[in-house]
KOLLODO-735966 format. One record per residue: residue number from 1; residue in three letters; x, y, z of N, C-alpha, C in turn. Coordinates in pm, 1 decimal, always signed. Atoms other than C-alpha are relative to their C-alpha. Layout:
BEGIN
PT|vexmar|lotor|n_xx|n_yy|n_zz|ca_xx|ca_yy|ca_zz|c_xx|c_yy|c_zz
PT|NUM|ALA|X|Y|Z|X|Y|Z|X|Y|Z
...
//
This chain:
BEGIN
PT|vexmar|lotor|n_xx|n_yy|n_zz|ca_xx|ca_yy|ca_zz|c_xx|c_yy|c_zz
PT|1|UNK|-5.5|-33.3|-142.1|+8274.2|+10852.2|+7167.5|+118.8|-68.8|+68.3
PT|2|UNK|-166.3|+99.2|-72.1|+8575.2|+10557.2|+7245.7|+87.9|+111.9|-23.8
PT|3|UNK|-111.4|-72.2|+68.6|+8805.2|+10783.0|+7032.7|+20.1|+122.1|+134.0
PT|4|UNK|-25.7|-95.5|-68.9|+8742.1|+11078.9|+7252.3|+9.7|-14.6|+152.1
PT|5|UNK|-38.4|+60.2|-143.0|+8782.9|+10887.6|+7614.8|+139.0|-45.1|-17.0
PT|6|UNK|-156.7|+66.4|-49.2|+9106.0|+10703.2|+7514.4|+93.3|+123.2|-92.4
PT|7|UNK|-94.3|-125.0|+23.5|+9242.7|+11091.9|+7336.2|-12.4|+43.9|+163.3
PT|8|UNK|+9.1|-33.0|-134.0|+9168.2|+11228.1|+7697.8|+74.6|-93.7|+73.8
PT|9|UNK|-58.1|+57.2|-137.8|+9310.4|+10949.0|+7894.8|+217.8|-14.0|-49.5
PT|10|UNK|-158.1|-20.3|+51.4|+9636.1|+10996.5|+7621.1|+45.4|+105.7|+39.7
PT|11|UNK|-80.2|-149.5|-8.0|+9643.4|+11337.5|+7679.5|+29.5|+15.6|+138.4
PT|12|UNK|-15.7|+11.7|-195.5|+9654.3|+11292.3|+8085.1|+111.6|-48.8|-14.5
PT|13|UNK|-162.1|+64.1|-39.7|+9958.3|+11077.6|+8044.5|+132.5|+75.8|-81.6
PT|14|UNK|-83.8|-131.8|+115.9|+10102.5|+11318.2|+7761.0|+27.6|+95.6|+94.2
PT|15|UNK|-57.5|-84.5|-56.6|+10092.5|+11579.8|+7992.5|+26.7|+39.7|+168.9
PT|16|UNK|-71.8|+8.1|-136.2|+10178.6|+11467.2|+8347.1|+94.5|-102.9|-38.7
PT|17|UNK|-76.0|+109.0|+51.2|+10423.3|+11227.4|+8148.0|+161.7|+37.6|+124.2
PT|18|UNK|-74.2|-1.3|-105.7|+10761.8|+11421.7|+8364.0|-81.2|+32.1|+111.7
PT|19|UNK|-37.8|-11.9|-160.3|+10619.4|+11437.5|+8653.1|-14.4|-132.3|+42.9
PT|20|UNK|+9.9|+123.3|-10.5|+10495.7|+11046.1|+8628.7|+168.2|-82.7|+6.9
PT|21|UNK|-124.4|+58.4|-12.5|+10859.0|+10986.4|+8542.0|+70.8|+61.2|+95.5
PT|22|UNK|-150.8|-87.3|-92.2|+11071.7|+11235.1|+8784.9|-67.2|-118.7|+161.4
PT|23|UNK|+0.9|+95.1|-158.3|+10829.9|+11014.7|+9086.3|+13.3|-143.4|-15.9
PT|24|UNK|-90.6|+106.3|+20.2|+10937.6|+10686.0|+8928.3|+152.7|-3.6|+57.4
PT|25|UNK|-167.9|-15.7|-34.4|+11299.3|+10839.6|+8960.6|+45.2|+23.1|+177.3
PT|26|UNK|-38.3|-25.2|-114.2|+11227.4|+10962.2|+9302.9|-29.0|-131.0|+85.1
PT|27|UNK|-33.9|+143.1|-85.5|+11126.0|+10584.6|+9415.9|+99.2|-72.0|-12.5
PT|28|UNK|-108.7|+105.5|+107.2|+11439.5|+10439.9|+9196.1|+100.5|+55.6|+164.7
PT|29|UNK|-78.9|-77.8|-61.5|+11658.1|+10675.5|+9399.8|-51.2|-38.7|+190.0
PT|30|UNK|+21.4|+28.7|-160.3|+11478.3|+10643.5|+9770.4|+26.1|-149.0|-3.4
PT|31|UNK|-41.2|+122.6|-51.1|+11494.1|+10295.6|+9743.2|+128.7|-53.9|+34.2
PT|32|UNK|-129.5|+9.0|-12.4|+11847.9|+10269.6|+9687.4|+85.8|+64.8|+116.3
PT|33|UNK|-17.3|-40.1|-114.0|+11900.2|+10508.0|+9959.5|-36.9|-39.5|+105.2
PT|34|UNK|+71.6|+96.6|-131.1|+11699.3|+10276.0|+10205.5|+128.5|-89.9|-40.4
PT|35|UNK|-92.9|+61.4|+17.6|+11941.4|+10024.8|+10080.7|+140.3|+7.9|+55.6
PT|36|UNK|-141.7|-72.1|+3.9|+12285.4|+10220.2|+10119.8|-44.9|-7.5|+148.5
PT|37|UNK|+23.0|-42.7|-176.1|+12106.1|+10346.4|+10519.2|+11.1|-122.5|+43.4
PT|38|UNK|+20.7|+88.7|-84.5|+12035.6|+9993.3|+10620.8|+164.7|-68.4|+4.2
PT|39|UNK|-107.1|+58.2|+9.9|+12369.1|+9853.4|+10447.2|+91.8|+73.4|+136.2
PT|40|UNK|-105.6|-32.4|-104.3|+12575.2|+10071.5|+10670.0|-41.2|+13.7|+140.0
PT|41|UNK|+11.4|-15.4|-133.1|+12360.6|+10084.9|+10952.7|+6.2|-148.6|+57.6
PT|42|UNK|-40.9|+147.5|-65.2|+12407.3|+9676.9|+10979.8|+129.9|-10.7|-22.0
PT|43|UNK|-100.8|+14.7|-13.3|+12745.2|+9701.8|+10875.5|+87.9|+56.9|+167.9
PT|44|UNK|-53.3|-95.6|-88.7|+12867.8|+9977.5|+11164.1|-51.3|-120.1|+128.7
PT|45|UNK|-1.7|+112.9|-104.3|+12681.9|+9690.8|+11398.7|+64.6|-41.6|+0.8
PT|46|UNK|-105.7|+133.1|+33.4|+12886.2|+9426.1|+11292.4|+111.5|+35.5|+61.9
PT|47|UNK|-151.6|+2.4|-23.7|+13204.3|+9564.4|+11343.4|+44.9|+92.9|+166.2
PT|48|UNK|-24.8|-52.6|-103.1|+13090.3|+9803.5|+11643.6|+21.9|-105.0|+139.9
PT|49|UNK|-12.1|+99.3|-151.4|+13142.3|+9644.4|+12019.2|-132.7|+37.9|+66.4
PT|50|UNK|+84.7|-62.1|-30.0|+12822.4|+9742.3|+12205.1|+13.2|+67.1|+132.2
PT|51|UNK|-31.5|-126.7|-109.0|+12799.3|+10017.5|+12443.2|-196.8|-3.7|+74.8
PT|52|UNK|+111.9|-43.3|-91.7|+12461.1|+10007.8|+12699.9|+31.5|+88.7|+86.2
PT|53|UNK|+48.0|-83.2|-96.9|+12333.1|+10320.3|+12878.3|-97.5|-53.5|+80.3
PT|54|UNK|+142.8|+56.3|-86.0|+12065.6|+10144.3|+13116.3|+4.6|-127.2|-88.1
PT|55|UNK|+106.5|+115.7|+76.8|+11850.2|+9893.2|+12861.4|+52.3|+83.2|-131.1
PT|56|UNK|+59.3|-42.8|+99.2|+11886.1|+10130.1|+12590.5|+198.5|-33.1|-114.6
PT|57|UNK|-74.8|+13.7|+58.0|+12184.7|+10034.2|+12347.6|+33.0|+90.7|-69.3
PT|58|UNK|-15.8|-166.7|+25.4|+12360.8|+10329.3|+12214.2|+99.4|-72.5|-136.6
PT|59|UNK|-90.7|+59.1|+123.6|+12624.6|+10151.5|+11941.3|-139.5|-47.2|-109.2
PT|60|UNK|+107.2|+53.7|+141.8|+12320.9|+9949.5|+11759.0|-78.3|+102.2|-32.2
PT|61|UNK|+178.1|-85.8|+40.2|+12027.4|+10171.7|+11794.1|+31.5|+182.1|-22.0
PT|62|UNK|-39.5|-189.0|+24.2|+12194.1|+10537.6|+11818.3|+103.3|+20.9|-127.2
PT|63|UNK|-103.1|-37.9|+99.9|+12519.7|+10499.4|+11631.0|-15.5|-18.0|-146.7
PT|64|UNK|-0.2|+40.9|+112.0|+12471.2|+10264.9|+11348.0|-137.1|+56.3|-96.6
PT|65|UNK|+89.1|-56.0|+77.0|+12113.5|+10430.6|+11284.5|+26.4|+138.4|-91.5
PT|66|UNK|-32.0|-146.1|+25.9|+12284.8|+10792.0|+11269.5|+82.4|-23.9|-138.1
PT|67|UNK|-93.5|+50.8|+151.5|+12579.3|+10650.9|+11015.0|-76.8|+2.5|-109.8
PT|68|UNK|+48.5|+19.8|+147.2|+12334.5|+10494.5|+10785.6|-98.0|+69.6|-45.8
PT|69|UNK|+111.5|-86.0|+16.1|+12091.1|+10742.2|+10789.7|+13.7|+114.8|-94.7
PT|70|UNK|-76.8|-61.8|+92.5|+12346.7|+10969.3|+10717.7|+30.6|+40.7|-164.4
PT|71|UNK|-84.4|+26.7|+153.5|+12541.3|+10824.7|+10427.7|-126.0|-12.7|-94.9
PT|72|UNK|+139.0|+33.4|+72.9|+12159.8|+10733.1|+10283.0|-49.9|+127.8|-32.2
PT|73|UNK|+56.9|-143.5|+4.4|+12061.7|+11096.8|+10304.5|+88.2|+54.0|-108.6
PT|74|UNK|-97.4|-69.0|+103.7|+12369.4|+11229.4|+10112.6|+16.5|-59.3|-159.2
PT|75|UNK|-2.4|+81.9|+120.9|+12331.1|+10949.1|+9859.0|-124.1|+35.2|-94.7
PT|76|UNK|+147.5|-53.8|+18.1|+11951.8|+11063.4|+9837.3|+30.4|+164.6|-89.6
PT|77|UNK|-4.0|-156.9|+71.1|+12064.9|+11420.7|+9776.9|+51.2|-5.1|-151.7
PT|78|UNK|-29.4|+42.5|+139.5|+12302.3|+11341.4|+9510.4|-57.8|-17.9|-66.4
PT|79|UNK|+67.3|+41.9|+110.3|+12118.7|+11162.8|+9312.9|-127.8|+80.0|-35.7
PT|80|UNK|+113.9|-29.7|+44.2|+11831.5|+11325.5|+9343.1|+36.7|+134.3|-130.8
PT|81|UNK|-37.9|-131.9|+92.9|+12013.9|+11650.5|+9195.8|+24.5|-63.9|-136.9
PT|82|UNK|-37.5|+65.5|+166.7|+12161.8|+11451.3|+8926.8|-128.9|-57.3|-122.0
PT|83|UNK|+84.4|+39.4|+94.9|+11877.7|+11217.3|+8830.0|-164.3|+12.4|+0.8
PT|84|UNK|+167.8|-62.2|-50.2|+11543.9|+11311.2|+9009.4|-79.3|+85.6|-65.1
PT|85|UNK|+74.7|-122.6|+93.4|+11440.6|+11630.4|+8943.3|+96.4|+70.1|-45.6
PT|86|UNK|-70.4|-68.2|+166.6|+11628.4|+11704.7|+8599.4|-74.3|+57.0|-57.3
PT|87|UNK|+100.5|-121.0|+112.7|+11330.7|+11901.5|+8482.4|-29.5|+78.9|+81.9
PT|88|UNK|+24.8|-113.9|-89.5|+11320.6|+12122.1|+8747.4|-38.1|+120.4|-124.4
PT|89|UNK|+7.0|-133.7|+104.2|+11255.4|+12514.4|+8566.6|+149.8|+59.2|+16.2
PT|90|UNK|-114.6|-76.9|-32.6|+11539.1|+12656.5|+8732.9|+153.1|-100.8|+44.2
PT|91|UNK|-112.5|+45.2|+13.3|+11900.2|+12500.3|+8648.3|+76.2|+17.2|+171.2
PT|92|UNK|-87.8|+5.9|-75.9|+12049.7|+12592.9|+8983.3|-67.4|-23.0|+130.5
PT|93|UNK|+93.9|+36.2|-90.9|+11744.1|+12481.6|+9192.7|+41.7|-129.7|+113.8
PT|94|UNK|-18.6|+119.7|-95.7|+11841.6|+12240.4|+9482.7|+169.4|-16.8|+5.4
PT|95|UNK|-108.2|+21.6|+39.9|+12230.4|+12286.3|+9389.5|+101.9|+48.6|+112.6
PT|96|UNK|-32.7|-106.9|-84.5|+12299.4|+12550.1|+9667.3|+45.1|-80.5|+145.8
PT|97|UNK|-29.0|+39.5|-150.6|+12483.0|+12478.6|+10028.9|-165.8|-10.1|+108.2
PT|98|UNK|+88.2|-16.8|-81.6|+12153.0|+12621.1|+10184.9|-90.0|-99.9|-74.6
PT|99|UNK|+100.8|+84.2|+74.0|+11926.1|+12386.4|+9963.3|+22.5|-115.1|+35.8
PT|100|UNK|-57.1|+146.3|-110.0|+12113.1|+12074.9|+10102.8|-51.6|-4.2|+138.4
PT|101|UNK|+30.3|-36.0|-122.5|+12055.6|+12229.2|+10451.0|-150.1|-82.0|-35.4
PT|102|UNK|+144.7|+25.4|-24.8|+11675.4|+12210.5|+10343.8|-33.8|-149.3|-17.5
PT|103|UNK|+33.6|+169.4|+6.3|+11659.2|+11874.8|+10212.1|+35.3|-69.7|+96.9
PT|104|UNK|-39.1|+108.7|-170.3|+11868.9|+11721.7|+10542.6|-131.2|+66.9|+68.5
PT|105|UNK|+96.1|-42.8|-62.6|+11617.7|+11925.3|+10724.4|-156.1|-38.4|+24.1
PT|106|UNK|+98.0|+102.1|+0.3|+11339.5|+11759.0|+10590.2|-59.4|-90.8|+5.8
PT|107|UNK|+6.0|+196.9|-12.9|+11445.7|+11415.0|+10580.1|+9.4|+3.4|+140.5
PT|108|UNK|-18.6|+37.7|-133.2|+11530.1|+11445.8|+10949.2|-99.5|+35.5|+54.2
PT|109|UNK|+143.9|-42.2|-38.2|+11178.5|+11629.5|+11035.4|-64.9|-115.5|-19.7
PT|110|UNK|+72.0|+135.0|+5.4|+11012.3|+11326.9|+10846.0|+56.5|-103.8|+78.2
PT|111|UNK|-63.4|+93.0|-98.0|+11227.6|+11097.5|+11000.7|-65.0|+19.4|+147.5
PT|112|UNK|+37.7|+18.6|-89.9|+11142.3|+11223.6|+11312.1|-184.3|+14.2|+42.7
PT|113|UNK|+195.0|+36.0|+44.9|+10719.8|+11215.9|+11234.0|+29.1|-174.2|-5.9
PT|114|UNK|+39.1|+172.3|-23.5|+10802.3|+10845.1|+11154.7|+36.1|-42.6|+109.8
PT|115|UNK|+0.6|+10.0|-123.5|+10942.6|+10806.2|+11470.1|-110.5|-12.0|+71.8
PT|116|UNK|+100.2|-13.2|-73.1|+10651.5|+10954.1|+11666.6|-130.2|-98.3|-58.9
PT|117|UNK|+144.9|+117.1|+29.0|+10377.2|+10733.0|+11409.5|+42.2|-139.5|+48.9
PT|118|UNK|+4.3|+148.9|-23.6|+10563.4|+10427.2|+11462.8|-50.0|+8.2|+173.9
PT|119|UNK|-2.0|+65.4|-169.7|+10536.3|+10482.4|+11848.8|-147.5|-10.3|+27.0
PT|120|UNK|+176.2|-7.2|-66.3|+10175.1|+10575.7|+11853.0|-44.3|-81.1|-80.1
PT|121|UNK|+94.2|+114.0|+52.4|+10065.9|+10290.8|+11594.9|+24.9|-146.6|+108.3
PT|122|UNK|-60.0|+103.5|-60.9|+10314.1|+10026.0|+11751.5|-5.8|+35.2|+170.0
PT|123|UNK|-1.5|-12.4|-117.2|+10331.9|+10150.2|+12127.5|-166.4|-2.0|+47.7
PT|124|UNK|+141.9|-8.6|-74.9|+10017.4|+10272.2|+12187.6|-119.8|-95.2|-41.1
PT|125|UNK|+129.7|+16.9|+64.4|+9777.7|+10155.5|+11957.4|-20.4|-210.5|+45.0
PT|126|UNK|-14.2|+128.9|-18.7|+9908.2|+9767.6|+11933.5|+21.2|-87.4|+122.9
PT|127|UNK|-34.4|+51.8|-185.6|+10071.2|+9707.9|+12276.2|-108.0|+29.0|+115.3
PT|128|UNK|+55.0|-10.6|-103.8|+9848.4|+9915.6|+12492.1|-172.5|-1.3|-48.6
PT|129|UNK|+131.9|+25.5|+52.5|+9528.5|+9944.1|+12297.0|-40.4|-93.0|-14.4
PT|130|UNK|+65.7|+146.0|+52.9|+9461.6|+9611.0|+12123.5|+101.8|-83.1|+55.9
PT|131|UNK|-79.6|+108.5|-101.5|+9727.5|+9428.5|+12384.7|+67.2|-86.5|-129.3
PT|132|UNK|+2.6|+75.8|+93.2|+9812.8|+9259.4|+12049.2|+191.7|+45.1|+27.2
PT|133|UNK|-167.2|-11.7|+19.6|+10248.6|+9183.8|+12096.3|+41.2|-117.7|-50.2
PT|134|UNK|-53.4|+125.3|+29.5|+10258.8|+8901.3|+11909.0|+160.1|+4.7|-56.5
PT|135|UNK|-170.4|+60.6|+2.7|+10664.5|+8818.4|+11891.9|-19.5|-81.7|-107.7
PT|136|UNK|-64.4|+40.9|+123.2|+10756.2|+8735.5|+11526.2|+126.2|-62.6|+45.0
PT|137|UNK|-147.4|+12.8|-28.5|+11150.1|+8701.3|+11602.9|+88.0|+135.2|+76.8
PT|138|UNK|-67.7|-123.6|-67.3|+11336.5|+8874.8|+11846.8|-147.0|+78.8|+39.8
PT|139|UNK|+84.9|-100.9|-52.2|+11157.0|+9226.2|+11931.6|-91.7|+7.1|-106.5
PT|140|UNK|+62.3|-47.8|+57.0|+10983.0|+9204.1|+11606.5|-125.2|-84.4|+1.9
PT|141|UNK|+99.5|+33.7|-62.0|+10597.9|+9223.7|+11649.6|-48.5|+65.1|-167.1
PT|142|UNK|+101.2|-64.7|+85.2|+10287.0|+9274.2|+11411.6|-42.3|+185.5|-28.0
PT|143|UNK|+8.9|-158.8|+10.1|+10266.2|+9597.5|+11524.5|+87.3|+69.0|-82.4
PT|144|UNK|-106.0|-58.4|+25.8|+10579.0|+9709.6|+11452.1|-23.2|+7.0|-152.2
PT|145|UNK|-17.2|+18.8|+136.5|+10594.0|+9558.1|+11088.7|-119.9|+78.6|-91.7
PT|146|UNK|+109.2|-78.4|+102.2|+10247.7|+9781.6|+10999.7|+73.9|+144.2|+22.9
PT|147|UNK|-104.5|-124.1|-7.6|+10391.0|+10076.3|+11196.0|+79.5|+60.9|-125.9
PT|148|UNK|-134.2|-41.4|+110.4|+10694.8|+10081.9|+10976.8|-28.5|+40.4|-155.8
PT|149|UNK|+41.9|+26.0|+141.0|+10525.5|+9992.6|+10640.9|-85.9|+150.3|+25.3
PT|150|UNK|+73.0|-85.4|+27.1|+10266.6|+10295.4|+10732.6|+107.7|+106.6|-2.5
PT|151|UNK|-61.6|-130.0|-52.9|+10569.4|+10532.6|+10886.7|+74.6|+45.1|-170.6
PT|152|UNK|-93.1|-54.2|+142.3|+10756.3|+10478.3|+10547.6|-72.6|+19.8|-141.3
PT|153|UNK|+95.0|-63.3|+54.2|+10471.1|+10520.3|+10309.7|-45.7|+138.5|+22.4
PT|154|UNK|+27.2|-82.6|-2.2|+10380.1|+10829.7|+10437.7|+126.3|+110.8|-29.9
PT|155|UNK|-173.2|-92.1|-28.6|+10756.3|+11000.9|+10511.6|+30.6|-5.9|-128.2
PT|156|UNK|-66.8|-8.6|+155.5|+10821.7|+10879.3|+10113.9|-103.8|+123.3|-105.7
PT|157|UNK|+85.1|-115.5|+34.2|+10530.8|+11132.2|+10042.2|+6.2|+106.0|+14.3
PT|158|UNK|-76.1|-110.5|-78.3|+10624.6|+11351.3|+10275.0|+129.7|+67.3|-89.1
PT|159|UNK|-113.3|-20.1|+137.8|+10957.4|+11395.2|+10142.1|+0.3|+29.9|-128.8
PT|160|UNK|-22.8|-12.8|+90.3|+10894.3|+11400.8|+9821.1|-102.7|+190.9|-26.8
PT|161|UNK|+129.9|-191.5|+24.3|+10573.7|+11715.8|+9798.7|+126.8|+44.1|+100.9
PT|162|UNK|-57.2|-150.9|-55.3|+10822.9|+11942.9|+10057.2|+137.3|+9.3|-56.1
PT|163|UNK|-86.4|-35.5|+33.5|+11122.9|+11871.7|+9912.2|-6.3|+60.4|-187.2
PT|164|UNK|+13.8|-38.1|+184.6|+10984.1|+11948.7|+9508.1|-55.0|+170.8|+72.5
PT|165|UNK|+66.3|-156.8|-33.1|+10789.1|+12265.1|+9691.9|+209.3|+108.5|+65.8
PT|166|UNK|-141.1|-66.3|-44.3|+11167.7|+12373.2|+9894.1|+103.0|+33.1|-53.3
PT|167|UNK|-141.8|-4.6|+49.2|+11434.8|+12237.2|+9739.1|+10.1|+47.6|-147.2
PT|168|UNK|+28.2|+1.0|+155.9|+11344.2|+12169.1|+9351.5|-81.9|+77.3|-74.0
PT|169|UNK|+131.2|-91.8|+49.1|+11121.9|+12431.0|+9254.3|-5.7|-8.4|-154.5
//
């Protein structure tokens, strides 16, 4: 009876074996692209001068986010074509001008879902709900730091099921 629980739990990993590895490749790859976004979105600070509209800082928080968001997105695509999904069925799947379109399209949709969760975990929920703003350093609060951790857990999910259903078929 062992024999035939640990053939079954071989044959589960036998035969979701690429897709266990292509979402290894797709965390190898997003991470590095979080990497590349933040690198240039603290670099483009550094060297920008800052520009305020009202309160709201437009060089740190608009420019340098857009840059590294950017260059992180295109780095994302790349690779993903190259080393992601390499077992796609169809060789010319995700390769296309309009298939790029879809993948920016998606990352910037999720992007803008994490947006709206961080505001309603961190705005609403922490600040005005549970009054809870405890000040870490600077602006950063408890809230914020779950916010983020939930917004980018979900968006790396996100991303990944619409862009294998869109792009990578």
């Amino acid at each position: 009876m062992e024999e035939n629980v640990e053939r079954k739990e071989e044959s589960f990993f036998v035969k979701h074996r690429k897709l266990i590895f292509e979402i290894i490749r797709f965390l190898l790859v997003g991470g590095f692209a979080t990497l590349v976004d933040w690198a240039i979105s603290f670099f483009v600070t550094s060297i920008t001068p800052s520009v305020m509209v009202g309160s709201l800082d437009i060089t740190h928080t608009v420019l340098s986010t857009a840059c590294g968001f950017s260059i992180g997105l295109l780095v994302n695509y790349f690779l993903s074509v190259i080393f992601v999904f390499k077992d796609k069925k169809d060789e010319k799947s995700g390769k296309s001008f309009k298939d790029f379109l879809v993948f920016s399209l998606i990352g910037v949709l999720v992007l803008l879902f994490q947006f709206l969760l961080i505001y309603l975990v961190n705005d609403l929920l922490f600040v005005k709900g549970m009054e809870w703003t405890v000040i870490l350093v600077g602006n950063l609060t408890w809230g914020y730091i779950i916010a983020k951790v939930l917004a980018t857990a979900i968006g790396l999910v996100l991303n990944y099921i619409f862009r294998k259903i869109f792009v990578f078929r």
